[in-house]
N, C-alpha and C positions, 0 to 999 in steps of 0.2 A: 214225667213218664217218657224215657226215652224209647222209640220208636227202632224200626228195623230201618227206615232211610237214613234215621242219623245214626244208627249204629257205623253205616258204611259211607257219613258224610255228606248226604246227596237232600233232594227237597224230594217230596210227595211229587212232584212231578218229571222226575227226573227218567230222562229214555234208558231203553235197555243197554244201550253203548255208554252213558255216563255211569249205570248202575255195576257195567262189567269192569270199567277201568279205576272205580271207587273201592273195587272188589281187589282188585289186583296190588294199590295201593297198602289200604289195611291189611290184606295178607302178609305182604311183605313186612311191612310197619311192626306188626307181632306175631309172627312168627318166632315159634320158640326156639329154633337158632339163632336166632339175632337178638335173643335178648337173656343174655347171660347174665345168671344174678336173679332174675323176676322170671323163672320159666313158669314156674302156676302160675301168675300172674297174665301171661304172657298166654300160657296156653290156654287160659279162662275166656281172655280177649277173644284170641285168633277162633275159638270154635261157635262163638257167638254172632263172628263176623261169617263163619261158616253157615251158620244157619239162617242170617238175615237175605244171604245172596240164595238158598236154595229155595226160599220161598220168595224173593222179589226178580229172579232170574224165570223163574214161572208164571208167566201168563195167565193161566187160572189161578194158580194162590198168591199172585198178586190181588187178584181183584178181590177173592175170597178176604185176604189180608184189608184190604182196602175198606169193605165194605165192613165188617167186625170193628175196624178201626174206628171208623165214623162213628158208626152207632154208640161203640166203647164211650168214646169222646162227649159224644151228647148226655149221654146219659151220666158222663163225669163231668162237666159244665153245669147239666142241670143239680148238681148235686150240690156243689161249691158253690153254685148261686144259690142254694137252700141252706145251703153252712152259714153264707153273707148274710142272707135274709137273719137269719137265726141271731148270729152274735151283733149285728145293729140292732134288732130288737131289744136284745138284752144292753145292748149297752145304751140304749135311749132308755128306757126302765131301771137303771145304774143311776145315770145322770138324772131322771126325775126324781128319785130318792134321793138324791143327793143336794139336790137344789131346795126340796122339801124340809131335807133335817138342818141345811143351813138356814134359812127363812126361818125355822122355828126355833135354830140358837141365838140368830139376831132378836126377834121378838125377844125372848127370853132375857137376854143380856140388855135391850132396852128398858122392859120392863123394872128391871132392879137398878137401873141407871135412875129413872124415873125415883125409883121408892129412896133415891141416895144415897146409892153403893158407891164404891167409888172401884176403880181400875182392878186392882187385887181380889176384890170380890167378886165382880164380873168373869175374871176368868176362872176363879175355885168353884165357879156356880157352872161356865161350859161344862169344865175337864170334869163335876160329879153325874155331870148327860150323858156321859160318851162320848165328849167331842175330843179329835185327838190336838195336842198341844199348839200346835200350829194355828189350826186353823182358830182354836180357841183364842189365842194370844192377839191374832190380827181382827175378829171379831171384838174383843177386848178394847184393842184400842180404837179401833173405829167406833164405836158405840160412843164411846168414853170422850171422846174428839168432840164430836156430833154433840155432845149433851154438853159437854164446857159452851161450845160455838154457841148453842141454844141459849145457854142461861145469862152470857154472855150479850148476848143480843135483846134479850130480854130486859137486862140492866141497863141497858142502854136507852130500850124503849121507854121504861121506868122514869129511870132521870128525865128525857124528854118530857113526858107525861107531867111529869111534878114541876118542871119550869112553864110549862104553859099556868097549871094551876096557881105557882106563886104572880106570873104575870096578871094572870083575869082577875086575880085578889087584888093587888094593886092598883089596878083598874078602875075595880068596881070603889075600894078606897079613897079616889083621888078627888075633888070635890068639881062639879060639871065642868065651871070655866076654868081650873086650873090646868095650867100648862104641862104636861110632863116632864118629866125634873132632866133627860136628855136637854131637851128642847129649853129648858130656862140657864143649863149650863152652855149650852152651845151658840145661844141667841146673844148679839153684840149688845150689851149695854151703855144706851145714850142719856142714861140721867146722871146728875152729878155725882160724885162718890160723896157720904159725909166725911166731914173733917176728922180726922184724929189729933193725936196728939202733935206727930210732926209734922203735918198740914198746919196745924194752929202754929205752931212755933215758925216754920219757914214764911206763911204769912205776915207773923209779927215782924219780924227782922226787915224780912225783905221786899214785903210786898205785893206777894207774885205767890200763886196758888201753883201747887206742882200737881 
């Protein structure tokens, strides 16, 4: 909203000698002699600039001006701050809808991850929600991600699980004093070897046990 001080360039506090030579300026400035080519233009300016100095070169309708102004103002503030008010409301009421219908197409797309859908059906099952391509596509894969890593991890735990159990079987198998069969291959053996066949024969000859 431009005002009658900045019509003629000046601030709300500007003295009546800045207001007269701010006047003097813009007059000349458009004046519609001096501006050939744009005279409407021109002469639309200059009586505008006419009418801001005959109410701010007056001491009472300045202050009349002044005080209308003010008020004008508050009561245009208070209103924008009512508009502001208005569309953050709405658009926190946007964004919790928003965050609601996603929640409820992850669920969803969990859900059939779960029952062993795989990727392609996950997203023909968004895009028949409503949900639009994109967001379906990235929900898609992220679910879909999520539930390999899962199953994935869970195979793993599996295997774990079943190499404990073949260990305590063999455990439990193994007869009290018996050694663990690590432990009887890794333990030095100090009793003789029996003879074979080329032990026996290298003996014969020679004498001498290898």
């Amino acid at each position: 909203m431009a005002t009658l001080y900045a019509k003629l360039g000046v601030t709300q506090d500007a003295t009546s000698e800045e207001i007269k030579r701010a006047y003097r300026r813009a007059a000349m400035k458009w004046h519609p002699d001096r501006n050939a080519g744009q005279e409407n233009a021109a002469r639309a300016a200059f009586q505008e600039i006419k009418d801001a100095y005959a109410i701010l070169s007056d001491e009472a309708q300045r202050k009349v001006y002044d005080a209308v102004y003010d008020q004008e103002m508050r009561r245009w503030d208070a209103l924008q701050r009512r508009q502001q008010e208005v569309e953050a409301a709405r658009a926190r009421k946007a964004q919790a809808a928003a965050e609601a219908k996603y929640s409820q197409m992850v669920g969803l797309a969990m859900r059939f991850a779960d029952e062993g859908h795989n990727r392609d059906v996950l997203f023909g099952v968004l895009l028949g929600r409503d949900c639009d391509a994109d967001t379906a596509q990235r929900i898609a894969d992220s679910v879909w991600a999520l539930q390999e890593s899962r199953r994935a991890a869970q195979a793993v735990e599996a295997a774990g699980m079943a190499d404990a159990s073949d260990k305590a079987d063999a455990e439990e198998a193994r007869p009290p004093h018996a050694e663990p069969a690590a432990a009887k291959h890794d333990k030095p053996s100090h009793e003789p070897r029996p003879a074979g066949l080329f032990d026996s024969l290298w003996q014969g000859f020679f004498g001498v046990r290898s």
